[in-house]
C-alpha positions as CSV (number, residue, x, y, z in Angstrom):
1,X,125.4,93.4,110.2
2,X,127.4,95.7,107.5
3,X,126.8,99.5,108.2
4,X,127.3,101.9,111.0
5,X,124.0,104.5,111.3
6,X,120.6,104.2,112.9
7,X,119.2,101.8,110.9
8,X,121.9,99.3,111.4
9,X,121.3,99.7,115.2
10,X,117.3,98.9,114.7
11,X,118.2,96.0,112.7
12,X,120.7,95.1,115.3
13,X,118.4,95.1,117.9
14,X,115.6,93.2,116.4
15,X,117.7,90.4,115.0
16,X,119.5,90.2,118.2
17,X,115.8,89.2,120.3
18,X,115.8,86.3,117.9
19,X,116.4,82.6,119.2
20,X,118.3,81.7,116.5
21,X,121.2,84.5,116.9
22,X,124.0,83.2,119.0
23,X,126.3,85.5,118.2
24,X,126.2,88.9,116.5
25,X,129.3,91.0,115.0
26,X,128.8,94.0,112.9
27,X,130.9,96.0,110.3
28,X,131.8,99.0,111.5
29,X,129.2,99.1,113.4
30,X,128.5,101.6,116.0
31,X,128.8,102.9,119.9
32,X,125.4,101.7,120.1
33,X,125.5,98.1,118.2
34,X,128.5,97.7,120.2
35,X,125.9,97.4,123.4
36,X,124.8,94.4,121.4
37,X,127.1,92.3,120.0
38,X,130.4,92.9,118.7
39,X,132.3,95.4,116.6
40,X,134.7,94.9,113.8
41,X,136.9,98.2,112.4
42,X,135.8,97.1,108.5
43,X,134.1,99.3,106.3
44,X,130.4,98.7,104.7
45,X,132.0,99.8,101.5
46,X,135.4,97.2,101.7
47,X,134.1,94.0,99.9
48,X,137.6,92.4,100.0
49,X,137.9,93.2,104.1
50,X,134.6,92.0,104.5
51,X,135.6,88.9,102.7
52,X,138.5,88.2,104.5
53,X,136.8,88.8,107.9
54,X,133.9,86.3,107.2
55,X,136.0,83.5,106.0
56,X,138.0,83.8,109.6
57,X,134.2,83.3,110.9
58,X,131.5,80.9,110.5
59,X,128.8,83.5,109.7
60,X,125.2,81.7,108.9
61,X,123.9,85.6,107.5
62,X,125.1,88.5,106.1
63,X,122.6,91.4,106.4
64,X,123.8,94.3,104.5
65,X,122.4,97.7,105.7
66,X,123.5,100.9,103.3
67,X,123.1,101.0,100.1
68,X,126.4,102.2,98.5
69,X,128.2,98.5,98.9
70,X,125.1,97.2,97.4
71,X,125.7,99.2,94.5
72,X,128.7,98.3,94.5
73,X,128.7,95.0,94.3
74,X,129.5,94.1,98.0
75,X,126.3,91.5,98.2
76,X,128.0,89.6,94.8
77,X,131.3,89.4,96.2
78,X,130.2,87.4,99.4
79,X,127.9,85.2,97.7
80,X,130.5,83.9,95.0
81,X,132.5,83.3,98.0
82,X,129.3,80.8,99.1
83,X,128.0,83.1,102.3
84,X,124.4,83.6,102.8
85,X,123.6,87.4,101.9
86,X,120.6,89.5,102.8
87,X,120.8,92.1,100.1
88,X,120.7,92.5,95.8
89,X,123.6,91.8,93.9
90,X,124.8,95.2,92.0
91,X,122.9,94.3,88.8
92,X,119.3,94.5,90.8
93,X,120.6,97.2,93.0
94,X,120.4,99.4,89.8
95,X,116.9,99.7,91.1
96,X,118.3,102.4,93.4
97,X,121.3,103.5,92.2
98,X,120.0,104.5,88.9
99,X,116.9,106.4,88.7
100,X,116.8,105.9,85.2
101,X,117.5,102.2,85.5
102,X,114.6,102.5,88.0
103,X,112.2,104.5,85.1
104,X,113.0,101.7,82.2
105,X,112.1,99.3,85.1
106,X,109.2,100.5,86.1
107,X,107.9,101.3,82.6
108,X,108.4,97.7,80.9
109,X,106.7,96.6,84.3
110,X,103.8,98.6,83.8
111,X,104.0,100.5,87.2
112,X,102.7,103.3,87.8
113,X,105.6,106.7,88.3
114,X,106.0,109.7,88.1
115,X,105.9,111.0,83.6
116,X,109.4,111.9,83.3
117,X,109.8,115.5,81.4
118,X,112.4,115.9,78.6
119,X,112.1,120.2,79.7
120,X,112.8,121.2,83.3
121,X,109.9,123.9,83.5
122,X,108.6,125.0,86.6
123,X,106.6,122.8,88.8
124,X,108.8,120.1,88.7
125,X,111.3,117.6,90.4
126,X,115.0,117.3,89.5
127,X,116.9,114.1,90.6
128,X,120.6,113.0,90.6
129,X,120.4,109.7,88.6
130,X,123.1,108.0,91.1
131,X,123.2,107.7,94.6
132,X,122.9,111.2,96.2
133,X,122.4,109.9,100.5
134,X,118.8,111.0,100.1
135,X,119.9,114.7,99.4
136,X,119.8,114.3,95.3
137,X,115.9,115.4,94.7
138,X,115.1,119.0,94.4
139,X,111.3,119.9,94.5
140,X,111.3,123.0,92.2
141,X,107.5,125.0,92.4
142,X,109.3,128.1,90.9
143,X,111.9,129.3,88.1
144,X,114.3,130.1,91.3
145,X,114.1,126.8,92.9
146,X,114.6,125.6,89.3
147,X,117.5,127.1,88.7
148,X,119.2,126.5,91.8
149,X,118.0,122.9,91.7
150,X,119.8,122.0,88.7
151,X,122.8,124.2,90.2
152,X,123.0,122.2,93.2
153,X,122.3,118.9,91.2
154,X,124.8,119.4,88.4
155,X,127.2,120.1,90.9
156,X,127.1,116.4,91.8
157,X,128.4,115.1,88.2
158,X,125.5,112.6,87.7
159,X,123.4,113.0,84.7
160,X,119.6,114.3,86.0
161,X,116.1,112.8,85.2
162,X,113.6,115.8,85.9
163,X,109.9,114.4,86.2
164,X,106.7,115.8,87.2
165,X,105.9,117.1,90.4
166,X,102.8,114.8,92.0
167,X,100.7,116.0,94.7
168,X,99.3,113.9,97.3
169,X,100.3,111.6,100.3
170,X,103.7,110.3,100.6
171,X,104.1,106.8,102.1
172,X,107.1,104.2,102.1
173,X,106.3,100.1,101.8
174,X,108.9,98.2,102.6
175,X,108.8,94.2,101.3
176,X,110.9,91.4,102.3
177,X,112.3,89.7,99.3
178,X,113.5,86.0,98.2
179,X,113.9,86.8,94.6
180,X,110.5,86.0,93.0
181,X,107.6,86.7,96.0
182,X,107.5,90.1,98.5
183,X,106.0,90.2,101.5
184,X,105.3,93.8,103.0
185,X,106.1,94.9,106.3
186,X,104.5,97.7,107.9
187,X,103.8,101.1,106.6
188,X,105.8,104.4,107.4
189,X,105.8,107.9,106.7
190,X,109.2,110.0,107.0
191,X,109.8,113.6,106.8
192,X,112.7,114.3,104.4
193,X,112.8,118.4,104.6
194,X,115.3,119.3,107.2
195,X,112.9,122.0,108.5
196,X,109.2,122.1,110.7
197,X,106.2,122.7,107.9
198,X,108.5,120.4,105.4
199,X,111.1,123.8,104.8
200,X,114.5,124.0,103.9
201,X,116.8,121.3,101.8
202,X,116.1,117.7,101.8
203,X,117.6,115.2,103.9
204,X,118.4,111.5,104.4
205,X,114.8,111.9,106.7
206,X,114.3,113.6,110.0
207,X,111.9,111.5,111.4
208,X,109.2,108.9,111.0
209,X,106.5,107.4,112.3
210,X,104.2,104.0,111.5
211,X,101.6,103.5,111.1
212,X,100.0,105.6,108.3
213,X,96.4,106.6,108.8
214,X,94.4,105.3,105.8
215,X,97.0,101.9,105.2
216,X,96.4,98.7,107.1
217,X,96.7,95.7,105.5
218,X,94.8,95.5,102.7
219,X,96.0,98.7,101.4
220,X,99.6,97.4,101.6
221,X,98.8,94.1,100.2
222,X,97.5,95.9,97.1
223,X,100.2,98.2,96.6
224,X,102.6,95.4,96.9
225,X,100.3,93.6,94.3
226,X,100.8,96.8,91.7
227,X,104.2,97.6,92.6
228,X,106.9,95.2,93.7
229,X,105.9,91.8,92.7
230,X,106.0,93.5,89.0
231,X,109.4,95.1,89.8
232,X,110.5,92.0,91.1
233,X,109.3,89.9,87.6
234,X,110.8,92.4,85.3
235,X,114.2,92.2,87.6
236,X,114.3,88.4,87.2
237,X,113.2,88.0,83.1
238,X,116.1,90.6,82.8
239,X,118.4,87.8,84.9
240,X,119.1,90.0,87.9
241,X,116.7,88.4,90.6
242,X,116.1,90.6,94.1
243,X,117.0,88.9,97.2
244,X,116.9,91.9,100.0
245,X,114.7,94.7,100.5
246,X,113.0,96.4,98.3
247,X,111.7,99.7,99.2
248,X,109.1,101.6,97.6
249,X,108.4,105.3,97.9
250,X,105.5,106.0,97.1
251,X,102.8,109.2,96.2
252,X,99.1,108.7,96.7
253,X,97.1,111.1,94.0
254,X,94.2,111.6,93.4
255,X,94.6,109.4,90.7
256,X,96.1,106.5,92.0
257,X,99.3,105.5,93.7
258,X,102.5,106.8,91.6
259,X,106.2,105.4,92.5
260,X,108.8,108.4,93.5
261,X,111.6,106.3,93.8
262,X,113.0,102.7,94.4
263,X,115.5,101.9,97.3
264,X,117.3,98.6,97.5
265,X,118.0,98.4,101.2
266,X,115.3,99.4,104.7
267,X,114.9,103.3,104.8
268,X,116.5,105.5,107.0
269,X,114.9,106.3,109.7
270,X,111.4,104.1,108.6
271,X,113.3,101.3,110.0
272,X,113.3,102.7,113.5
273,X,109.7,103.0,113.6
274,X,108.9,100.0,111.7
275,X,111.1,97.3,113.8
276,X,109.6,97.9,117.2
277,X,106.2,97.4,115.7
278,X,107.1,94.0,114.4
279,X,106.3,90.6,115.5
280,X,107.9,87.1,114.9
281,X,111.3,86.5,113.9
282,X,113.5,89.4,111.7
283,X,116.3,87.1,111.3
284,X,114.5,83.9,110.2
285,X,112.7,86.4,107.6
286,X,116.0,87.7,106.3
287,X,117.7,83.7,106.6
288,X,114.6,82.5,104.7
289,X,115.0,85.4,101.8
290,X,118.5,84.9,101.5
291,X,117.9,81.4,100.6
292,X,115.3,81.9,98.7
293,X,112.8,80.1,100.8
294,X,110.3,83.3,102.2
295,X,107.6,81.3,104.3
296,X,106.7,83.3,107.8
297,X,105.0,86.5,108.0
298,X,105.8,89.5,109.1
299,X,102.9,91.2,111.5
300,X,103.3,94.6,113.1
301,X,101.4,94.7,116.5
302,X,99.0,97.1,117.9
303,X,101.3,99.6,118.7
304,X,102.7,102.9,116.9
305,X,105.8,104.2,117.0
306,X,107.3,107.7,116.1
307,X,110.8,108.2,115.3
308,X,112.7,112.1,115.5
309,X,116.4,112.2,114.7
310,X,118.3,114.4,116.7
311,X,120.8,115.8,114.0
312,X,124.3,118.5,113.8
313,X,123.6,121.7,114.0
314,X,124.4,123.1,110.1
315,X,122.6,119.5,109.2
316,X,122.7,118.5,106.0
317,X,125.1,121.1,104.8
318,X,128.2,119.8,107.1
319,X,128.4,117.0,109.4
320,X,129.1,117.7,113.2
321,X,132.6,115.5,115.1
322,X,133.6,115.2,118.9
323,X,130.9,117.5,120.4
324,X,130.0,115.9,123.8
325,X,126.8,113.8,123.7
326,X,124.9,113.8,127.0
327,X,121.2,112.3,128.2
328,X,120.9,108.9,126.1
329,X,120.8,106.8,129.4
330,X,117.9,109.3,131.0
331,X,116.0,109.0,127.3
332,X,116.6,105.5,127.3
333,X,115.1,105.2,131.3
334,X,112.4,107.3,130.0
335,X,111.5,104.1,127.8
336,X,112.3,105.5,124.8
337,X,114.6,103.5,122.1
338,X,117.7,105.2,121.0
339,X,119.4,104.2,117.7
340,X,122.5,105.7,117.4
341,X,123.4,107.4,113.7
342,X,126.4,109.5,113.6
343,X,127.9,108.6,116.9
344,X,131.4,107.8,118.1
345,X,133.6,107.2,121.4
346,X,136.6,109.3,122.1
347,X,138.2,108.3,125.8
348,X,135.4,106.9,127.3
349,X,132.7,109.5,125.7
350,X,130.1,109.6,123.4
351,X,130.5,112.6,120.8
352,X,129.3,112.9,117.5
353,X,130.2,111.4,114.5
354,X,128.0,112.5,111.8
355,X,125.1,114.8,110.0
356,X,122.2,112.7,112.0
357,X,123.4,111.8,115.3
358,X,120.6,110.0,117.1
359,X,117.5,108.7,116.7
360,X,114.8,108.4,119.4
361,X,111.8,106.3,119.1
362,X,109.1,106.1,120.9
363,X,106.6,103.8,121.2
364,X,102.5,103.9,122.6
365,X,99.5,101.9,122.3
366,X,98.4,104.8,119.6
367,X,99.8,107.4,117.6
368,X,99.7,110.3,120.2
369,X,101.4,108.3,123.3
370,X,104.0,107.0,121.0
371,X,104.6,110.6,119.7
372,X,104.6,112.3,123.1
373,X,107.0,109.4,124.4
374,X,109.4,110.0,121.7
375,X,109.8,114.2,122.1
376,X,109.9,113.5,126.0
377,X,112.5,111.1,125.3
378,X,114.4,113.6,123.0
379,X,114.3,116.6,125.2
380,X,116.8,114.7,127.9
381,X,119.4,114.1,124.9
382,X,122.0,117.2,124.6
383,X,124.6,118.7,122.4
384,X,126.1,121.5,121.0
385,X,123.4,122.8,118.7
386,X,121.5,120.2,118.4
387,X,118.3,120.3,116.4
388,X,115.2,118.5,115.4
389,X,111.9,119.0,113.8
390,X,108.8,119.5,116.0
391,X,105.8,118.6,113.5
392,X,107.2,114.7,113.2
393,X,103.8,112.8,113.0
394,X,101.6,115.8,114.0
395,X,99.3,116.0,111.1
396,X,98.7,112.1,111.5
397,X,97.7,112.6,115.0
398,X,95.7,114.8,114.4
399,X,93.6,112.9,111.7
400,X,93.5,110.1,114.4
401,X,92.0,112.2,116.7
């Protein structure tokens, strides 16, 4: 497992239940993957260290987590080397790390997206074409959330796309991959404004919850059907083929369903919600993708599951290191799940290590038990300033009744 945050831990855990892992080692990894296997001080990002430490193993999967190696070209380096590799090569990462790439993509596929603008007039979205940790888009309703948008955007040194601002129902579809079919796994929502109401800068997601009123699984199946598997055709005539995940975000308008973005990798923190929900096998999914044989299925249960990340307290602005962490083992007795994120040990302690520290899932037979489960879970975790939203999953409850 390559990667070190919260969804690296969910992965960790789910592949770990399977009957086919023996052993599991992780790079980095973190406090909390270390519970579950073992850790290995080499970065996501180091292709050459990662290839040095798998040929001292016999590894039968690499599962690659964030998406900056990916882009990177991390997944190409292993699988010249002949090691099986969950995750695109750097040519079909482009999906993600250029939102531009993505546009062209989408366009020769016939998919429907957002109408990209060629003035940035208020309403509208600006976008960092590169890879921006989630924190890249900038919804602009007004001339002054223009203007500081392309401020904060420029400031990056990517080139922008700006595009229209859609109105509707946000929902991520994540599909499992072998390079010509996808098959979906459960829906999610996340909450990507740092703030309760959706307020304040965007984030790499605060919190999520699955699943999404309105999408069982014919609704996915069709969305799949109008988004990836053309995404994934186009990818493969151009000769970059997508073995991994491929992540769609998508807007649900009144005229249809629109693509906001493409990711290359599982979402952050979807993937804390979607795992627990899952039944059958993770790692004979991701074995069978990575060798281009996808055969099994991937069923989410009857039960819901919400997700709240517990982040720093001048989160997303500036990351939070070696405040004392206390309460994960009462959450965790609670029943609760508790990825770690941006966590670390310093003599014997858990502190923080990051902008999102932990993330706390919890998991009911509906919506509303797995929601209370996951806040009564959070409110034993403690640390210096620590804050989360309140509203994660509300609205959705509500609907439910």
């Amino acid at each position: 497992m390559v990667g070190s945050g919260g969804r690296e831990h969910a992965l960790a855990w789910k592949l770990g239940q399977s009957e086919h892992c023996s052993e599991l080692h992780a790079a980095p990894g973190n406090p909390g993957i270390a519970k579950l296997g073992q850790c290995h001080p080499v970065r996501a990002e180091d292709g050459e260290g990662l290839l040095a430490f798998c040929a001292e193993h016999e590894f039968d999967l690499v599962v690659i987590g964030p998406e900056a190696p990916l882009v990177a070209g991390v997944a190409d380096q292993l699988r010249h080397a002949g090691i099986a590799v969950f995750g695109p090569s750097a040519a079909a990462a482009r999906i993600e790390g250029s939102k531009s790439f993505a546009k062209d993509v989408m366009v020769s596929a016939g998919v429907p997206t957002a109408g990209r603008l060629s003035v940035a007039r208020p309403p509208c979205v600006v976008k960092v074409d590169g890879l921006a940790a989630g924190k890249g888009v900038f919804v602009c309703r007004t001339q002054e959330e223009l203007d500081a948008g392309l401020q904060a955007a420029g400031g990056r040194g990517d080139s922008l796309v700006i595009e229209e601002l859609l109105e509707g129902e946000e929902v991520s579809i994540f599909a499992i991959c072998d390079g010509r079919d996808a098959l979906p796994l459960a829906p999610a929502q996340d909450f990507k404004r740092v703030g309760d109401g959706d307020t304040g800068p965007n984030t790499g997601g605060m919190g999520a919850f699955s699943p999404v009123p309105g999408f069982g699984p014919a609704e996915v199946d069709e969305l799949v059907e109008t988004v990836h598997r053309p995404v994934l055709t186009e990818l493969a005539r151009r000769g970059s083929p997508f073995v991994g995940l491929l992540y769609a975000g998508l807007m649900v308008t009144d005229d249809g369903p629109r693509v906001l973005e493409f990711n290359c990798r599982f979402g952050d923190p979807e993937t804390q919600a979607i795992m627990p929900r899952l039944e059958g096998d993770l790692l004979e999914l991701l074995q069978q993708a990575a060798t281009g044989r996808l055969s099994g299925d991937a069923n989410a249960g009857s039960t819901a599951a919400v997700t709240i990340v517990l982040a720093a307290p001048d989160y997303p602005a500036r990351n939070d290191v070696g405040t004392p962490i206390g309460g994960v083992d009462e959450a965790e007795a609670s029943g609760a799940l508790v990825f770690h994120a941006g966590t670390a040990m310093r003599d014997d302690r858990l502190v923080t290590n990051g902008g999102r520290i932990l993330n706390v899932t919890g998991v009911g037979t509906e919506l509303a038990a797995a929601r209370s489960a996951a806040y009564e879970a959070a409110g034993r975790v403690s640390f210096a300033g620590m804050r989360y939203r309140t509203d994660i999953a509300a609205e959705a409850e509500a609907r439910v009744g």
